[in-house]
N, C-alpha and C positions, 0 to 999 in steps of 0.2 A: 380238292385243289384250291378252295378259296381258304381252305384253314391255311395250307402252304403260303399260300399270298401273304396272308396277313401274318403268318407268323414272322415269315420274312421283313415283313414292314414295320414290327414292331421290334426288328433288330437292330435295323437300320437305323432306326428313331433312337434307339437306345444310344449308338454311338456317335452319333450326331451328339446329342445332350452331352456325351462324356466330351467329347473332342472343344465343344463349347464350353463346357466349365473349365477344360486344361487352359482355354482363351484367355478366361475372367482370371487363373492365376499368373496369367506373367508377370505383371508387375511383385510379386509374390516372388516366384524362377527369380527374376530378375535380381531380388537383395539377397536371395538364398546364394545364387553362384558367387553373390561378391562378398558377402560375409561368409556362407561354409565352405568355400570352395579357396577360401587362405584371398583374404587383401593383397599383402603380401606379391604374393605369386601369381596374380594374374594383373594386379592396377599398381599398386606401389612400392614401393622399394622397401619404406618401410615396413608394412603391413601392419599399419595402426588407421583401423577406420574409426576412431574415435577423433582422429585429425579432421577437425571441421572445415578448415579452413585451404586442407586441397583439392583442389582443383576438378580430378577424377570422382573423389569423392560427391561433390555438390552435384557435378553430372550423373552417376547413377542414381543418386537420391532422387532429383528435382525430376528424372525422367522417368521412375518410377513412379511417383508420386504422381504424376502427371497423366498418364497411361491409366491406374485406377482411379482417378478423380471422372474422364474420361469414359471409363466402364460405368458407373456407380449413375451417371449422370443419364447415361441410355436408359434406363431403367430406374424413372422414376418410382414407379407402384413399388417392385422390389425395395427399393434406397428407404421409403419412408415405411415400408413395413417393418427393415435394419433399423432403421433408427426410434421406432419403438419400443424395439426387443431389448436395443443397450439404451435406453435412456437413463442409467447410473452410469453407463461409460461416456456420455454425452455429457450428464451433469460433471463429470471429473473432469475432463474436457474443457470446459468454459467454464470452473474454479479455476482450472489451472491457467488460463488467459488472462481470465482477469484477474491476478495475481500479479503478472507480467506488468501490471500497473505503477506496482508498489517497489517492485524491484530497482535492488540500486543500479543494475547495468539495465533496463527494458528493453535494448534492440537486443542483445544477447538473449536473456530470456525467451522474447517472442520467435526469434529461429529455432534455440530450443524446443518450446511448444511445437511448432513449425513442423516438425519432426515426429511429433507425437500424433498429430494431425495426419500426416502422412501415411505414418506406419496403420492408423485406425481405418484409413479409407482403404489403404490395400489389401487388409481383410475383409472390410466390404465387399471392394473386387473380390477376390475370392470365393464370395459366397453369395454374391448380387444375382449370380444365372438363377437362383431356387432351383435346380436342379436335382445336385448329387454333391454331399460332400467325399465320399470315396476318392472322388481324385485330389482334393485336397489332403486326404490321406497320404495318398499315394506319391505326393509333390515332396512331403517332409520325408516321407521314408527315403525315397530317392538321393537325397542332399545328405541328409544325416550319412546314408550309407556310403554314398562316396568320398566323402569327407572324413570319415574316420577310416575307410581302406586306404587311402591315400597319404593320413599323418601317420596311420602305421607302416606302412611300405617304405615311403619317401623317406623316411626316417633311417632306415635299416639300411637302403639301397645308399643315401646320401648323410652319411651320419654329422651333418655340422649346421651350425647358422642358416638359413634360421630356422630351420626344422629342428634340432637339439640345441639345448642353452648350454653356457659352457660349465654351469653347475651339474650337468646328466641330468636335470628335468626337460620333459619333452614338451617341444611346442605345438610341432603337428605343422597345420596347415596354418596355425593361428597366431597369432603376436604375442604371448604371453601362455606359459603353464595352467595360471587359471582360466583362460579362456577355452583352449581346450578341452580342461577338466569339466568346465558348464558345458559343451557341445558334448561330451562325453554323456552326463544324465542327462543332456536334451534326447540323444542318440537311445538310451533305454527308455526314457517314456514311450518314444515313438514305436519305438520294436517290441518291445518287451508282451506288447499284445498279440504279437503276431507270432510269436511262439504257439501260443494254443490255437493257431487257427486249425480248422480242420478240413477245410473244403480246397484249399488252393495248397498242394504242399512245395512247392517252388518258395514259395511268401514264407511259410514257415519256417525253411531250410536256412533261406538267408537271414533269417529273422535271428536263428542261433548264431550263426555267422558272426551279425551285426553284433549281437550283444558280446560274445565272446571278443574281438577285437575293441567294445568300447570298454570293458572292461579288465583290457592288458593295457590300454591306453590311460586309464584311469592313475592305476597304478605305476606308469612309467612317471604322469604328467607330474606326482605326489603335490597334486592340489588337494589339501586335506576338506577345503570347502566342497569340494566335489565328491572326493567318498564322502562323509559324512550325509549327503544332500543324496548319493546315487544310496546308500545303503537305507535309506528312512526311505527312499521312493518306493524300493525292493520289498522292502516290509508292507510297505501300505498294496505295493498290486498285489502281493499274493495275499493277504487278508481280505480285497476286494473279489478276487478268483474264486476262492478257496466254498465252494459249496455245500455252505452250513448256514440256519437263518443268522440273520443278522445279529438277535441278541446274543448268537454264541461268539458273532465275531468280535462284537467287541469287549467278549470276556480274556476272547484268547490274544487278541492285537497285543495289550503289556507284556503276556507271557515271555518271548523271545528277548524283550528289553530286561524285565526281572532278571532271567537267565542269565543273561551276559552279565550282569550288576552284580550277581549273586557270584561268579566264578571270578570277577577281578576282586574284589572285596577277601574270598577267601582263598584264592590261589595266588593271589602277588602281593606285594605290602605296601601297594598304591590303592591309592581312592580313586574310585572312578573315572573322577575328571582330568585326577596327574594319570593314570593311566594312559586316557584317551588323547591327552596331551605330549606323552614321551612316545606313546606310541607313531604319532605321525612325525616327528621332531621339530617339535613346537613349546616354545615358554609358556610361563604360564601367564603370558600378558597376550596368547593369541599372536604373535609376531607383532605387539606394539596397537592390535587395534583398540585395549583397554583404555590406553590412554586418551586415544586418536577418541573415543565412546565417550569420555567425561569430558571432554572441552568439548563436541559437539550439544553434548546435552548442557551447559551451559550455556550454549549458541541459541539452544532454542528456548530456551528460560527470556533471554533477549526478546523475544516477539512469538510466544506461544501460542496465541490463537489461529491468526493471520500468515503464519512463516514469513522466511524473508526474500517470496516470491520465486516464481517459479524457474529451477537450475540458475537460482542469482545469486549463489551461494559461490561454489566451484565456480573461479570465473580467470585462474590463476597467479599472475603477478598480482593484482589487481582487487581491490573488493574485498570480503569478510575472507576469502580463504589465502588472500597475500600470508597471511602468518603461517601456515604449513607450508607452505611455498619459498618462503623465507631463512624455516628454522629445519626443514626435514632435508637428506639427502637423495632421498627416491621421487619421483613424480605421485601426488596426488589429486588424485580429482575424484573422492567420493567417499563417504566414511565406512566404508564395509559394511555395513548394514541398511539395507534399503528401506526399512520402515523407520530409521531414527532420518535418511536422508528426507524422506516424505515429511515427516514431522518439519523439520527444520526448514523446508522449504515452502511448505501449502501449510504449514500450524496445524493445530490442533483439529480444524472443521476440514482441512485436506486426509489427514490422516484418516479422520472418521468417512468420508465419502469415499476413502480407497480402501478403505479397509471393508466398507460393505460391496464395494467390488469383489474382492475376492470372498466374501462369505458368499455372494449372488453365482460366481463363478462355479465356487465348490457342488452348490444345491443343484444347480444345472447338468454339472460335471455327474454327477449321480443320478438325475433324473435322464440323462442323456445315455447313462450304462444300462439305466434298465430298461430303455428301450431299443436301441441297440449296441451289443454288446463291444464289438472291435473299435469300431470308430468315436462311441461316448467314452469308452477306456482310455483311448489315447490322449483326447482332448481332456481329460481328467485328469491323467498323469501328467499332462502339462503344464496345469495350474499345480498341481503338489511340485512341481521339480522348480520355478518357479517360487513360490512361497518358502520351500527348504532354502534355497541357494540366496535370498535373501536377508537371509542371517549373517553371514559374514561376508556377502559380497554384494555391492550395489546395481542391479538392473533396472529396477524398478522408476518410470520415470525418468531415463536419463536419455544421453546421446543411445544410438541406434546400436543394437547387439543382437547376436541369434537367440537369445534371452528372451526378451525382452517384446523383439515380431515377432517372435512363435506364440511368447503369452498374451499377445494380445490381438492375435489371429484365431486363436483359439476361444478366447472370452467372444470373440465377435461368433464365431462359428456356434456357439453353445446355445443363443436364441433360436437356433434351430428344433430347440427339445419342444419351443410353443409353436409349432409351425407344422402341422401333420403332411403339409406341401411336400415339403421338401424329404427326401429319400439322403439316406447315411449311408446306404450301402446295406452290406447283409447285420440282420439282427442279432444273429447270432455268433458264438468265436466255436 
């Protein structure tokens, strides 16, 4: 009778902890509904949260923001054992402030920062209870899944503005093709592990679901940054999966890339790269980012050490990027690639401090799989989808994206691999 008791009680306990971590993720819920859940469609008309300066906008952020500062602060012992675990995300953090110094706009810059600030603490919250990351799990797979059932449906059911562009690329829920296409492999890091679950098969079921619609979404959005970023994801989880030691795996990882090399080279009378290039229907100047790539790297020849302070770059009419703003027909505000954006605006000592972020993140990412399997997978897939989609498209560092929180909710969430406190959920997939 007393085993009864207590077994009872430590069920009880169990779901208390869960319901109380779901607490610590609101402010999390919170920018997940207003970014995956389409701007757009539920706060503005346009559906550009990259618009700083509306009104709705600044209200979800600051209330966010504001909510996990609030969390983070109840729990002091928690907060300062967090800010142990990322003291490289800290260091990057306060480069990037003080940077905001040097900057030729510094009240733009520091709201920027402001933002990045934000986004760090509400992964905190997030993970402030020491509890259980599972339901952090569980909070991304939620959003992801809804967000891609709803730009593929809404689509078909309403086929015009702003859900399809009037070129037939699909927007979805989101403001742009490649926005979608990034929520797209955010949408398979997240899932893709719960394919092989084995214990819950509901999880699993929807798991193929999810991936299956992210990847007719893929393909509708023809964001070529986004296959390319979801097809190297795909490669990397099943070489992570795939149950052979390690040094076989990474004899076989090139295999699949040779392969393909090997069949455009003697089955068509393209090279590789015009292949990969005609294939998505794309110049061979990238849609003009070649060019957009040498004048910024000239930008950073300008002030290579030091950058030219933090998002004081992109600042529109106004400042070092008035000249594309001037001479281009389309809006820009980032040069496609986020590690020459990082370069040019934190220099050379930014670059290096972010770039051992993401080596700290990787080693984490992996130490985090081997101990448990579902939940360090995902958060592993997050930093490769992340690091892929940084090649030709800017998250990194910038205004607020599901990019962007996700990877830096996840970098936060990964000090948990030093931490034997804290519980991920089951160890195994």
């Amino acid at each position: 009778m007393l085993e009864a008791k207590s077994t009872k009680g430590m069920l009880t306990s169990e779901n208390i902890k869960a319901e109380t971590a779901y607490i610590y993720c609101l402010p999390l819920i919170i920018l997940l509904t207003y970014l995956m859940m389409g701007a757009h469609f539920f706060f503005t008309a346009e559906g550009d949260y990259h618009a700083e300066g509306a009104f709705k906008h600044q209200i979800v952020l600051s209330f966010s923001f504001l909510l996990a500062f609030i969390f983070v602060i109840k729990k002091p012992k928690q907060l300062l054992e967090l800010l142990r675990g990322n003291w490289l995300l800290i260091l990057v953090l306060l480069y990037a402030l003080i940077s905001c110094l040097w900057s030729p706009v510094p009240f733009i810059s520091f709201k920027r920062w402001f933002q990045f600030l934000g986004i760090s603490l509400v992964g905190l919250a997030a993970v402030s209870s020491s509890l259980s990351l599972k339901p952090l799990i569980s909070v991304l797979r939620f959003f992801t899944a809804i967000s891609m059932t709803l730009s593929f449906f809404l689509t078909l059911i309403h086929p015009s503005s702003p859900f399809i562009m009037m070129s037939g690329n699909w927007n979805g829920l989101f403001n742009h093709k490649n926005a979608l296409g990034a929520a797209c492999a955010l949408s398979l890091a997240v899932w893709l592990p719960a394919i092989l679950e084995r214990t819950n098969k509901m999880e699993r079921r929807v798991g193929f679901f999810v991936v299956t619609i992210s990847l007719m979404l893929l393909v509708l959005s023809r964001s070529a940054t986004a296959v390319g970023t979801s097809m190297f994801l795909s490669l990397v989880f099943f070489v992570i999966v795939l149950k052979v030691p390690i040094p076989l795996k990474v004899i076989l990882f090139p295999i699949p890339i040779l392969l393909v090399y090997s069949l455009i080279v003697n089955l068509t009378p393209y090279s590789p790269s015009e292949f990969i290039i005609i294939s998505f229907g794309r110049d061979t100047t990238f849609s003009g980012r070649t060019g957009l790539w040498e004048t910024m790297i000239d930008s950073v020849h300008e002030h290579p050490y030091f950058g030219v302070g933090y998002n004081g770059f992109w600042t529109g009419e106004f400042g070092f990027s008035s000249f594309f703003t001037h001479n281009l027909t389309w809006g820009m505000n980032q040069a496609h690639n986020g590690y020459l954006d990082v370069m040019n605006e934190l220099g050379l000592i930014g670059l290096v401090l972010f770039l051992a972020l993401l080596l700290q993140a990787l080693v984490r990412g992996v130490l985090a799989y081997k101990h448990h399997k579902e939940v360090g997978l995902v958060l592993l897939l997050i930093v490769v989808t992340a690091i892929l989609g940084n090649v030709m498209e800017t998250t990194f560092c910038r205004l607020i994206s599901p990019t962007w929180l996700v990877f830096l909710i996840a970098v936060v969430a990964m000090r948990s691999v030093a931490s034997p406190k804290v519980e991920m959920g089951n160890s195994t997939s």
